[in-house]
PDB file with SEQRES, HELIX, SHEET and CRYST1 records, atoms N, CA, C and O in Angstrom:
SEQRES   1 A   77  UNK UNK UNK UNK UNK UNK UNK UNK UNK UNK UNK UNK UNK          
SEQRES   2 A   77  UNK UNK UNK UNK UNK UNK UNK UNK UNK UNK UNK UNK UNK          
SEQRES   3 A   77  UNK UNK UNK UNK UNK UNK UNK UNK UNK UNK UNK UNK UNK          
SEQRES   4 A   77  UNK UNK UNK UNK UNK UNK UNK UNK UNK UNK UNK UNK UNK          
SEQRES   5 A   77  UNK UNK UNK UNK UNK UNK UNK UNK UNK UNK UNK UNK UNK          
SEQRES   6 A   77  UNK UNK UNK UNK UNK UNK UNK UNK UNK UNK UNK UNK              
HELIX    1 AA1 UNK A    2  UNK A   76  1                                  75    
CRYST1    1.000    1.000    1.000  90.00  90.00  90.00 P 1           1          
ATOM      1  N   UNK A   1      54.830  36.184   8.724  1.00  0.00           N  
ATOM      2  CA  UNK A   1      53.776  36.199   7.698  1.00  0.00           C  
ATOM      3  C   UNK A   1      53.599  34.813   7.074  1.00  0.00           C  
ATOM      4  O   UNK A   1      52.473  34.440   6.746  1.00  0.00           O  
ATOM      5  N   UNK A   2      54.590  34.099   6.914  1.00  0.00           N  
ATOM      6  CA  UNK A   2      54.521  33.191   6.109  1.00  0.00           C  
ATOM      7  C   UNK A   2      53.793  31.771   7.242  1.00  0.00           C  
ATOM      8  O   UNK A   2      53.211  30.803   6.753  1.00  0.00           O  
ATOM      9  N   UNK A   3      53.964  31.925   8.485  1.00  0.00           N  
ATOM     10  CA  UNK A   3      52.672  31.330   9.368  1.00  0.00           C  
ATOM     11  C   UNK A   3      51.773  31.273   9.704  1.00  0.00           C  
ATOM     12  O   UNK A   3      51.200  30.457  10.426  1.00  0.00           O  
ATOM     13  N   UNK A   4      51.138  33.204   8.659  1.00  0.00           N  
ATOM     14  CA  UNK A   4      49.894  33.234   9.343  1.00  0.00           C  
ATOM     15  C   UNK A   4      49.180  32.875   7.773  1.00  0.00           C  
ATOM     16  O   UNK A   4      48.117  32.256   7.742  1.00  0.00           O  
ATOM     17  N   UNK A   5      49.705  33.218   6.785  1.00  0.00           N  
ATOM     18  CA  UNK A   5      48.696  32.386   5.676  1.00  0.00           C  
ATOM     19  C   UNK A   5      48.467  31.356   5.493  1.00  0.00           C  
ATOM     20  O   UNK A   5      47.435  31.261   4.829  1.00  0.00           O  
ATOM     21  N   UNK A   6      49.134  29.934   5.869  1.00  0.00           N  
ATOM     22  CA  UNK A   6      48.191  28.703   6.080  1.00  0.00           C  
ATOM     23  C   UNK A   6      47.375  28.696   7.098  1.00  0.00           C  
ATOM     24  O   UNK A   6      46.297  28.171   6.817  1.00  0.00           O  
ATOM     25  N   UNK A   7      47.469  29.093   8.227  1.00  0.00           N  
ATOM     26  CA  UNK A   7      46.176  29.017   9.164  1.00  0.00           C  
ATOM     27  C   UNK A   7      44.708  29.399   8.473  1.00  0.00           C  
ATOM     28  O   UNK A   7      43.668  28.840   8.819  1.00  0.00           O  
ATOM     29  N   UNK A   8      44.784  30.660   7.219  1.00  0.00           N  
ATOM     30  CA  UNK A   8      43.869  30.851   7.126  1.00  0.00           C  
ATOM     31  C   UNK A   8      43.134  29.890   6.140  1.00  0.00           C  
ATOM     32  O   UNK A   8      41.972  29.677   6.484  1.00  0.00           O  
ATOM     33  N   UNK A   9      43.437  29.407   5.266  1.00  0.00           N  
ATOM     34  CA  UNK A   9      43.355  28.368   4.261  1.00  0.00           C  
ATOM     35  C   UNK A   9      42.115  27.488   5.079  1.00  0.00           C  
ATOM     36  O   UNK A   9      40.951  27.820   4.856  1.00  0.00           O  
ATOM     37  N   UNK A  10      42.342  26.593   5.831  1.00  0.00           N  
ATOM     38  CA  UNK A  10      41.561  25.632   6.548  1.00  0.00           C  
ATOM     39  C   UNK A  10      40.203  26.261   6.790  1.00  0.00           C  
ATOM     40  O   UNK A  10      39.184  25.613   6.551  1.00  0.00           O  
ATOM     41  N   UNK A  11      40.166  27.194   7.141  1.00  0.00           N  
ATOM     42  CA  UNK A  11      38.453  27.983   7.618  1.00  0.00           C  
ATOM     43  C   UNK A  11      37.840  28.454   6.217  1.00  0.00           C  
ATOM     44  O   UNK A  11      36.616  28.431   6.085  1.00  0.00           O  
ATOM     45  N   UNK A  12      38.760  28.932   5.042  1.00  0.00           N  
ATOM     46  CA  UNK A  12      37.648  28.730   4.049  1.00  0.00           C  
ATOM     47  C   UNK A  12      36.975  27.529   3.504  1.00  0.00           C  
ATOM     48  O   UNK A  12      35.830  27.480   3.056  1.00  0.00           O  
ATOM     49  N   UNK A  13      38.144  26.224   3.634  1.00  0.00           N  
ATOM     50  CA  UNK A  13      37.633  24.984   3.218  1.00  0.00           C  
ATOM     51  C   UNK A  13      36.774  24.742   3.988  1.00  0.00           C  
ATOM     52  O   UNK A  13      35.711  24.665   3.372  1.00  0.00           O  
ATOM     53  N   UNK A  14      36.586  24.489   5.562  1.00  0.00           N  
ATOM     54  CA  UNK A  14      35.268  23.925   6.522  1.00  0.00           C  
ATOM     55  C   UNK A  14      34.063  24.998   6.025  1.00  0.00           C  
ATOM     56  O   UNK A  14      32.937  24.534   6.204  1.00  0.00           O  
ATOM     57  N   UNK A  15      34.098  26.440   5.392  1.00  0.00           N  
ATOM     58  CA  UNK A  15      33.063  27.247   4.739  1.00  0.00           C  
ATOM     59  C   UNK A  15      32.516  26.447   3.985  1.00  0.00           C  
ATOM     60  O   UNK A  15      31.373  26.084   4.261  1.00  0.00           O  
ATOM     61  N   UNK A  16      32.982  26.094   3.163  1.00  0.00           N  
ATOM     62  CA  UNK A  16      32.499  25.682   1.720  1.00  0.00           C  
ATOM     63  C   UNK A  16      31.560  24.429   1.908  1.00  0.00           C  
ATOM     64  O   UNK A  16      30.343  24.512   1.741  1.00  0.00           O  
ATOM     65  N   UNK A  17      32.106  23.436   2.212  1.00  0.00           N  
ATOM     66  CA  UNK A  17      31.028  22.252   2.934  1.00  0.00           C  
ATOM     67  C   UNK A  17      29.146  22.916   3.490  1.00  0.00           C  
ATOM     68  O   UNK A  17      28.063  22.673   2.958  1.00  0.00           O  
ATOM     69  N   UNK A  18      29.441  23.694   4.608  1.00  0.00           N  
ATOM     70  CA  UNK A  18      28.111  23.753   5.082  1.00  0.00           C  
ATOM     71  C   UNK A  18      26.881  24.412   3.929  1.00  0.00           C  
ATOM     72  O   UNK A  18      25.667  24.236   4.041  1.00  0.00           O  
ATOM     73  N   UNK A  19      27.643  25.277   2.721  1.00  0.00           N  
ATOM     74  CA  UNK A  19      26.638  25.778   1.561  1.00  0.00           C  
ATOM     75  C   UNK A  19      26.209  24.820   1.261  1.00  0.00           C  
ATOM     76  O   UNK A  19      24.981  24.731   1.269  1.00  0.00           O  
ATOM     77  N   UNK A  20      26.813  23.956   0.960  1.00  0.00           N  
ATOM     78  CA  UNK A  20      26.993  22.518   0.242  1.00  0.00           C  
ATOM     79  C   UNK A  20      25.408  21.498   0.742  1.00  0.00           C  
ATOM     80  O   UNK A  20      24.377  21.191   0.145  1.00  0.00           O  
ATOM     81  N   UNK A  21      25.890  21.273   1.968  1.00  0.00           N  
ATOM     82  CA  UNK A  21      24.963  20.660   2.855  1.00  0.00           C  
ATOM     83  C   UNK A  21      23.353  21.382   3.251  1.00  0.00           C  
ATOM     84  O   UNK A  21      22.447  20.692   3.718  1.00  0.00           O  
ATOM     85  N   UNK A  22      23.173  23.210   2.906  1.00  0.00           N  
ATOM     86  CA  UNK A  22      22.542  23.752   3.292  1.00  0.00           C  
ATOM     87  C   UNK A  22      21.583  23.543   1.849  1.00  0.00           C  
ATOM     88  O   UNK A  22      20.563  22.889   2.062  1.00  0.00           O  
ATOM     89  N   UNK A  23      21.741  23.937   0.637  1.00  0.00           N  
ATOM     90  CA  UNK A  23      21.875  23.334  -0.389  1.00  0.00           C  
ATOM     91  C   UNK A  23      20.924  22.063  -0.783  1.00  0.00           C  
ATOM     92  O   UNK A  23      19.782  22.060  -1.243  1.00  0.00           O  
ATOM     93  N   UNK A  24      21.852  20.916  -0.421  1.00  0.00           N  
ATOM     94  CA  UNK A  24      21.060  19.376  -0.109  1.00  0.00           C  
ATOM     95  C   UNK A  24      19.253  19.389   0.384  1.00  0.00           C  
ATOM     96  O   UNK A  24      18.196  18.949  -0.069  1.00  0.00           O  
ATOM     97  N   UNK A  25      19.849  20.408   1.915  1.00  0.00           N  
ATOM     98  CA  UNK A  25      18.694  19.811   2.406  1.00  0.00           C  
ATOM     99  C   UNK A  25      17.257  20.667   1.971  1.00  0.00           C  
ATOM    100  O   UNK A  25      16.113  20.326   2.270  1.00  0.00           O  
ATOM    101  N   UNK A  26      17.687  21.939   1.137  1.00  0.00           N  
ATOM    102  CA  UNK A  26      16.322  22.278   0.222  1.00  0.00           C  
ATOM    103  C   UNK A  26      15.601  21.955  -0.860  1.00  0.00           C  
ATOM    104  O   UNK A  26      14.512  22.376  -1.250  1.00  0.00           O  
ATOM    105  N   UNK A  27      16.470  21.013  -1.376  1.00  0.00           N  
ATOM    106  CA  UNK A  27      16.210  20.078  -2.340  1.00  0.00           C  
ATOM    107  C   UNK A  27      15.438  18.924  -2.122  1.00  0.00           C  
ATOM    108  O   UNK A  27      14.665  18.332  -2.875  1.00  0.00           O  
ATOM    109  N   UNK A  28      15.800  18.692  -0.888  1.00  0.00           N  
ATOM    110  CA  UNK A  28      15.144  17.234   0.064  1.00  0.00           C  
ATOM    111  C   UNK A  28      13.635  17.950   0.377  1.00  0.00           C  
ATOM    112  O   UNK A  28      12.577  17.320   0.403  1.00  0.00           O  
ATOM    113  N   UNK A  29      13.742  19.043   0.549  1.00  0.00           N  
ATOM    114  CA  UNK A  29      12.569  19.490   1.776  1.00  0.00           C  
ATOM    115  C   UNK A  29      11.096  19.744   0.047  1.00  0.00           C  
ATOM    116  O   UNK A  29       9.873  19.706   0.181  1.00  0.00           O  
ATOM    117  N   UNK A  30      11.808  19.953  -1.202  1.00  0.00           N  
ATOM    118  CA  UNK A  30      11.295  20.468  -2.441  1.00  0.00           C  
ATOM    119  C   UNK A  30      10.474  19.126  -2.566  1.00  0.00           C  
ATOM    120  O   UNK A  30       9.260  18.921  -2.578  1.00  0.00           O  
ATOM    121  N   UNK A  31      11.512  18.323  -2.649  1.00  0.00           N  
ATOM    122  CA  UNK A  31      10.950  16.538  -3.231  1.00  0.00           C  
ATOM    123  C   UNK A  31       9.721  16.060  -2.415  1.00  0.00           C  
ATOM    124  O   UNK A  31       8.733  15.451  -2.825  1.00  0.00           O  
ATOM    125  N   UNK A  32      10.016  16.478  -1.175  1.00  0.00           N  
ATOM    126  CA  UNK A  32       8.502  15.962   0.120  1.00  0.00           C  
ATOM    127  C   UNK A  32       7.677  16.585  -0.528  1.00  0.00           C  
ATOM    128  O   UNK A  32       6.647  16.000  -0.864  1.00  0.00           O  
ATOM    129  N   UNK A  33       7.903  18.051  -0.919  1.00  0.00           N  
ATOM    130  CA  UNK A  33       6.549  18.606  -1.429  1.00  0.00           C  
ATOM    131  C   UNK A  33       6.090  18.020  -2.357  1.00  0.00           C  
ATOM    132  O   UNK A  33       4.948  17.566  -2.415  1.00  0.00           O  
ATOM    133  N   UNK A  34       7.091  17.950  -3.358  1.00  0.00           N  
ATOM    134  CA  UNK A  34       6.188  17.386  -4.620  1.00  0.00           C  
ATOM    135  C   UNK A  34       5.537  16.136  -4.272  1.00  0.00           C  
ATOM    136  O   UNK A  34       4.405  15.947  -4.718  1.00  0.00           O  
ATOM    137  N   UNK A  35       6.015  15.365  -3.633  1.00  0.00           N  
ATOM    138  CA  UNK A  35       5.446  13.731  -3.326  1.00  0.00           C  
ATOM    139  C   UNK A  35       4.014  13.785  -2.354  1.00  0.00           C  
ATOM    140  O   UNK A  35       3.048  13.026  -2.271  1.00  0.00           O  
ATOM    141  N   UNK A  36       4.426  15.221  -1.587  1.00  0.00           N  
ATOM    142  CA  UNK A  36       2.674  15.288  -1.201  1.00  0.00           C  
ATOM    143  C   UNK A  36       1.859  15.595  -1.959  1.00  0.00           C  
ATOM    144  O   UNK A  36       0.725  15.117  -1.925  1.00  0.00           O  
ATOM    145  N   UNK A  37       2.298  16.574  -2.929  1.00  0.00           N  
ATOM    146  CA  UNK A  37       1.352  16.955  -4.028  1.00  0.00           C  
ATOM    147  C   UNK A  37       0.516  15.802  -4.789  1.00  0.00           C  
ATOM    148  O   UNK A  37      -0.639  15.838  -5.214  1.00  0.00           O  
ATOM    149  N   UNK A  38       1.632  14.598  -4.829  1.00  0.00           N  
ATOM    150  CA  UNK A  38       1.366  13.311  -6.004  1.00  0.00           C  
ATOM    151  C   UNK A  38       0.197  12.577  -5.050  1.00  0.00           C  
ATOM    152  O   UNK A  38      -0.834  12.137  -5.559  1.00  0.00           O  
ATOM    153  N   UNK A  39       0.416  12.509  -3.895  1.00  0.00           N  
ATOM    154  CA  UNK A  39      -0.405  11.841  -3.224  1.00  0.00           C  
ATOM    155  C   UNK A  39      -2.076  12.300  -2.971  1.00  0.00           C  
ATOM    156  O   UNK A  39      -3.018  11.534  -2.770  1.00  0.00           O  
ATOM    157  N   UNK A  40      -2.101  13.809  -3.054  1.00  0.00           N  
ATOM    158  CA  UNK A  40      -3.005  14.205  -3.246  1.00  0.00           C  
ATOM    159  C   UNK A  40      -4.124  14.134  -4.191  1.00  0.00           C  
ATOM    160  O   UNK A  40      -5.343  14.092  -4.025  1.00  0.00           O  
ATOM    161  N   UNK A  41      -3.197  14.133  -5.467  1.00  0.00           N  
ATOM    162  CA  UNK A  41      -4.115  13.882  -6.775  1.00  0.00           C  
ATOM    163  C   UNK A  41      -4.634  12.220  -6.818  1.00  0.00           C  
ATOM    164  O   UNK A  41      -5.745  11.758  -7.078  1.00  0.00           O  
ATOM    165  N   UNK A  42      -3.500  11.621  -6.496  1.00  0.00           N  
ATOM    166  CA  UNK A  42      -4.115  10.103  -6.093  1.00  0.00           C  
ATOM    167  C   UNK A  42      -5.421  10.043  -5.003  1.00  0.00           C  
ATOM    168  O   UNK A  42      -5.990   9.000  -4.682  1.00  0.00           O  
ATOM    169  N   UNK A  43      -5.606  10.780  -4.736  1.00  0.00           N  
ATOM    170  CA  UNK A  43      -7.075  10.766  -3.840  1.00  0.00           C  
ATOM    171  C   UNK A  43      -7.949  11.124  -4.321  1.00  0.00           C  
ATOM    172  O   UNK A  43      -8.963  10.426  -4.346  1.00  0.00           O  
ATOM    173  N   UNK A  44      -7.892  12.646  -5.028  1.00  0.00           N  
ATOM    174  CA  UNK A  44      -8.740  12.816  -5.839  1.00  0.00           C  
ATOM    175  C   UNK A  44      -9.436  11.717  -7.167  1.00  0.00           C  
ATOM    176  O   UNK A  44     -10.643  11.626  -7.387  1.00  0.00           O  
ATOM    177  N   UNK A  45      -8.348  10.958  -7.932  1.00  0.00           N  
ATOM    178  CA  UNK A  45      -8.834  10.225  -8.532  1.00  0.00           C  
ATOM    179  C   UNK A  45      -9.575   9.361  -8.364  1.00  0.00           C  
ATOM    180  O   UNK A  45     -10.583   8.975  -8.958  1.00  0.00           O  
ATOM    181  N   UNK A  46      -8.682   8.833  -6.934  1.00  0.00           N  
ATOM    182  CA  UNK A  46      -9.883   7.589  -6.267  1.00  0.00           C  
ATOM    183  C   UNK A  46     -11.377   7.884  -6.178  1.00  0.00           C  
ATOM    184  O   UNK A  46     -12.163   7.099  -6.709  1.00  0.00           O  
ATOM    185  N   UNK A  47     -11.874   9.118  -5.452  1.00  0.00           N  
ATOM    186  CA  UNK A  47     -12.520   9.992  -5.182  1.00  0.00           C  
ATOM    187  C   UNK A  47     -13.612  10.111  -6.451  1.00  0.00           C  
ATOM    188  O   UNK A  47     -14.806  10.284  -6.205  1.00  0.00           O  
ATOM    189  N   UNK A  48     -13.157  10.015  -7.706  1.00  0.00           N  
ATOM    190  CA  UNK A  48     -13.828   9.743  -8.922  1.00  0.00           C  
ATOM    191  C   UNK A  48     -13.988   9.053  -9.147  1.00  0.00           C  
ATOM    192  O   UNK A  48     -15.155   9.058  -9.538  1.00  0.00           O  
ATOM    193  N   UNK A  49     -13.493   7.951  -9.253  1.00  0.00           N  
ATOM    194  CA  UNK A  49     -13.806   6.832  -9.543  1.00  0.00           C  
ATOM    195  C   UNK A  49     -14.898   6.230  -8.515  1.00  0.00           C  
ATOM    196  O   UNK A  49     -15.710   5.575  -9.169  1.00  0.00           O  
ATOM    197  N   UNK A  50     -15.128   6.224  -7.479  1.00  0.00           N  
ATOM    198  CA  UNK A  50     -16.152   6.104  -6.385  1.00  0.00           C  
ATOM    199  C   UNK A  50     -17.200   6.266  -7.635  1.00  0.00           C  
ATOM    200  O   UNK A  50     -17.556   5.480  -8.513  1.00  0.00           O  
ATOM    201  N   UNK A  51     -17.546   7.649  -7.332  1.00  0.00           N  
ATOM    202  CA  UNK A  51     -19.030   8.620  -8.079  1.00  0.00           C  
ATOM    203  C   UNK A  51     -18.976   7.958  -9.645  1.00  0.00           C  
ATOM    204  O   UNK A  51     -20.111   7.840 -10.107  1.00  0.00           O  
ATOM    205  N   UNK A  52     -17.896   7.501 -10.558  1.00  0.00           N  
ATOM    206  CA  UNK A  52     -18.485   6.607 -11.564  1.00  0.00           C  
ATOM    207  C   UNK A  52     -19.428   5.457 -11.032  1.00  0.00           C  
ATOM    208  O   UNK A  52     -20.471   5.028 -11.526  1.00  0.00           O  
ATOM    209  N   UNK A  53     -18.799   5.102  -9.945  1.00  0.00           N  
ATOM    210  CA  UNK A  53     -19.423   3.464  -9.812  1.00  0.00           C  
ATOM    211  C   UNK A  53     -21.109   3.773  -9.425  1.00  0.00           C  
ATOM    212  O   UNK A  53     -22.121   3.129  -9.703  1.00  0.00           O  
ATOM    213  N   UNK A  54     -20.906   5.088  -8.642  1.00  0.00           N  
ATOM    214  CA  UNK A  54     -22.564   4.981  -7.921  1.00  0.00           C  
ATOM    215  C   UNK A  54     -23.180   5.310  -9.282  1.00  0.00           C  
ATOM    216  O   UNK A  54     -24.270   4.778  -9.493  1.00  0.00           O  
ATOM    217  N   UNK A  55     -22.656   6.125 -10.279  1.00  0.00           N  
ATOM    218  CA  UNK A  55     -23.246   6.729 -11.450  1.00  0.00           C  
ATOM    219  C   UNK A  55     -23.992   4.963 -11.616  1.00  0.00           C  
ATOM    220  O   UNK A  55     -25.182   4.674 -11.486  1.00  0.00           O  
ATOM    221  N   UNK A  56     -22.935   4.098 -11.908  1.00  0.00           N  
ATOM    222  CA  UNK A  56     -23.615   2.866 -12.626  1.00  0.00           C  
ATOM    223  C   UNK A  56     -24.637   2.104 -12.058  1.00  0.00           C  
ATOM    224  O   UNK A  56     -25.439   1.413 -12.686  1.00  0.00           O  
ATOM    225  N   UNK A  57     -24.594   2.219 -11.117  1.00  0.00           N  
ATOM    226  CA  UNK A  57     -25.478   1.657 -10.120  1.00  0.00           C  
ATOM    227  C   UNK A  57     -26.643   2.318 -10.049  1.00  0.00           C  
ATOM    228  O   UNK A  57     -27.191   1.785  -9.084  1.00  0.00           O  
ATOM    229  N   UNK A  58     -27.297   3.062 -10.422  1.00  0.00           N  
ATOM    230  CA  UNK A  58     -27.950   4.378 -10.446  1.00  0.00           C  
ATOM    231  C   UNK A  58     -28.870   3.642 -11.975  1.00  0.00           C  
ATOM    232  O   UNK A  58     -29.950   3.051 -11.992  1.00  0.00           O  
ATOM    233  N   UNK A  59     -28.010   3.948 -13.030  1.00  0.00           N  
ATOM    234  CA  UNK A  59     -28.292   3.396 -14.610  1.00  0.00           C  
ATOM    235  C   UNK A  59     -29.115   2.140 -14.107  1.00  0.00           C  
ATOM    236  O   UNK A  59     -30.320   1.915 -14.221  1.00  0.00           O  
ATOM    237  N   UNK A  60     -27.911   1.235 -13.400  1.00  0.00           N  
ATOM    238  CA  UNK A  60     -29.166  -0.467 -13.510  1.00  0.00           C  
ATOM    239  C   UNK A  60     -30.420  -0.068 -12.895  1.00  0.00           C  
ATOM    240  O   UNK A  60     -31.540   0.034 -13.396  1.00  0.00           O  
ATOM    241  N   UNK A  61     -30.050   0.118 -11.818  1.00  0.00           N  
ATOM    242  CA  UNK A  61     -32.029   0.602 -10.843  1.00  0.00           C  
ATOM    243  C   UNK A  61     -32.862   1.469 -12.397  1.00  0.00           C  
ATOM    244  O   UNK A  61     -34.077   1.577 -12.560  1.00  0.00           O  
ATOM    245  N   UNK A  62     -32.314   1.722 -12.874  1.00  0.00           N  
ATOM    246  CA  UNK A  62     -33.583   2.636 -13.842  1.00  0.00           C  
ATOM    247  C   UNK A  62     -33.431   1.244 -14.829  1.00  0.00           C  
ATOM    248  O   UNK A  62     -34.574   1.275 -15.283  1.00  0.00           O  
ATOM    249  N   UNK A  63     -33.071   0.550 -15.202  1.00  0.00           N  
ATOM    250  CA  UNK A  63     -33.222  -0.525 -16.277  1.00  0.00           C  
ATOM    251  C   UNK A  63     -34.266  -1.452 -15.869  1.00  0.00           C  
ATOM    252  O   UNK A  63     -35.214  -1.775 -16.585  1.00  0.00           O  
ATOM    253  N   UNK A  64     -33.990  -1.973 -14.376  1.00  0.00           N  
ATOM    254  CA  UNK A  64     -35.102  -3.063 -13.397  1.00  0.00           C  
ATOM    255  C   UNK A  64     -36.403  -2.435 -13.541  1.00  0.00           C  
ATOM    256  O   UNK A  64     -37.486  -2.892 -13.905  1.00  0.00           O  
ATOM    257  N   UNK A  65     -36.135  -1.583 -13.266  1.00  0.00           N  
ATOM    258  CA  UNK A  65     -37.909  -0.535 -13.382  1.00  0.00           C  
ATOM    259  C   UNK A  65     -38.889  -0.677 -14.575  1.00  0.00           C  
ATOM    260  O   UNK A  65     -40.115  -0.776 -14.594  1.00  0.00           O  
ATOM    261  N   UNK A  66     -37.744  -0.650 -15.800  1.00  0.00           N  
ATOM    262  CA  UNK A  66     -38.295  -0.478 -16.945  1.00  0.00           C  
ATOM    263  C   UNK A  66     -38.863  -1.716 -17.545  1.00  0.00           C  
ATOM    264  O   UNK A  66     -39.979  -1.891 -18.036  1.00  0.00           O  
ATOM    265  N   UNK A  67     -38.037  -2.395 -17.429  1.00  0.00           N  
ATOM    266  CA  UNK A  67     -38.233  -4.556 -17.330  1.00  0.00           C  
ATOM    267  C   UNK A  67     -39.507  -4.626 -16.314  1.00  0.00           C  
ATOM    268  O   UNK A  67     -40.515  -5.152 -16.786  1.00  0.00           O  
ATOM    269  N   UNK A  68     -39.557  -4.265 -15.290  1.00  0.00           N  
ATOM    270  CA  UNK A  68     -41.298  -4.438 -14.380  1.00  0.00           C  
ATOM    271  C   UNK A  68     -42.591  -3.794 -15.276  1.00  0.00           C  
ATOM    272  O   UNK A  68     -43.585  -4.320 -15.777  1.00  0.00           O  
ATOM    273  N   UNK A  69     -42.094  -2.415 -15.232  1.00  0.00           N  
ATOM    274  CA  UNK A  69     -43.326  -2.161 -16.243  1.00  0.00           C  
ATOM    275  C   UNK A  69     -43.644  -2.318 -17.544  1.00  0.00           C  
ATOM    276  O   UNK A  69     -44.764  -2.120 -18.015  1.00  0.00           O  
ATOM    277  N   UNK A  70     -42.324  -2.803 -18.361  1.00  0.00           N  
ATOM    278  CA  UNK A  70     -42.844  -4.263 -19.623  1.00  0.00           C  
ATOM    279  C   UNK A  70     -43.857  -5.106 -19.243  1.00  0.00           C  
ATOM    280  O   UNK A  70     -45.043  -5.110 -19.571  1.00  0.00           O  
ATOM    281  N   UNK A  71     -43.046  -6.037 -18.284  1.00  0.00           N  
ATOM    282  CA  UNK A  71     -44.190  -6.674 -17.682  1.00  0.00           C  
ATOM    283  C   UNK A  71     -45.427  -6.650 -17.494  1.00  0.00           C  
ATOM    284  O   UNK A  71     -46.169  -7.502 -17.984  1.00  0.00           O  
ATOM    285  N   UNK A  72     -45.921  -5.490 -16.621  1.00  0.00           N  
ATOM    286  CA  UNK A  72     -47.525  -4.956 -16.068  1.00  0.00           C  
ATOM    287  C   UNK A  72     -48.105  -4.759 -17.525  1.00  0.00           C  
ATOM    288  O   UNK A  72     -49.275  -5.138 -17.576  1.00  0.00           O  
ATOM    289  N   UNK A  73     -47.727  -4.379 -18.462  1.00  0.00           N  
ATOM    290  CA  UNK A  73     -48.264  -3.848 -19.553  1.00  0.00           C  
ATOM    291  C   UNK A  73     -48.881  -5.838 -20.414  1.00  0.00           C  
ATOM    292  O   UNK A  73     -50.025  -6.157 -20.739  1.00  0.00           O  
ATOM    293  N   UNK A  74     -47.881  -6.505 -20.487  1.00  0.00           N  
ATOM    294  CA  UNK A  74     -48.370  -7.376 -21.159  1.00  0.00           C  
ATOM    295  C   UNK A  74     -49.439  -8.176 -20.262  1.00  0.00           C  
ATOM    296  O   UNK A  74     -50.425  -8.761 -20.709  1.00  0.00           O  
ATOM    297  N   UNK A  75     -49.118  -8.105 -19.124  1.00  0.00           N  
ATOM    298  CA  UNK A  75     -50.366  -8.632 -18.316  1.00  0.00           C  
ATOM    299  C   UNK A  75     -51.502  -8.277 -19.039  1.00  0.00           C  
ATOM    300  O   UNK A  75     -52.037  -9.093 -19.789  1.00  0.00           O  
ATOM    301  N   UNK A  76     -52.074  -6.750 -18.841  1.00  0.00           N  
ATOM    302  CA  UNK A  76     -53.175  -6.602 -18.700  1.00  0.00           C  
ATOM    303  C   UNK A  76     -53.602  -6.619 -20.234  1.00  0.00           C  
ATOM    304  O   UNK A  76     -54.789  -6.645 -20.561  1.00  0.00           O  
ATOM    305  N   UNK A  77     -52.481  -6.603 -21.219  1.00  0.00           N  
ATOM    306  CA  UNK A  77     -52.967  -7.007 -22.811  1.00  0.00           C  
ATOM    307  C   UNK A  77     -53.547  -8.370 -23.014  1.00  0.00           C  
ATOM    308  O   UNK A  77     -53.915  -8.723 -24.135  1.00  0.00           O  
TER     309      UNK A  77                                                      
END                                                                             
């Protein structure tokens, strides 16, 4: 008896490790997600910021217009 209880000792310790390691790597696999998530919203923002710029660009063309037909008007005064 007293030979067969250290044999068993060793196979619970090599147990304990692989939780360990199993563990790790769902934590790893959690973090990718979130970092795709982050990357996503970074597109979206970009994505907005685009459609501000055309917004502005949009505003000047209606300002040029308005400056021409100042113009035509004092002509014909």
């Amino acid at each position: 008896m007293s030979l067969y209880r250290p044999s068993t000792r060793p196979w619970r310790l090599l147990g304990q490790p692989l939780q360990q390691q199993q563990q790790q790597q769902q934590q790893q696999q959690q973090q990718q997600q979130q970092r795709q998530q982050q990357q996503q919203q970074q597109q979206q923002q970009q994505q907005q910021q685009q459609q501000q710029q055309q917004q502005q660009q949009q505003q000047q063309q209606q300002q040029q217009q308005q400056q021409q037909q100042q113009e035509h008007i004092s002509v014909f005064a």
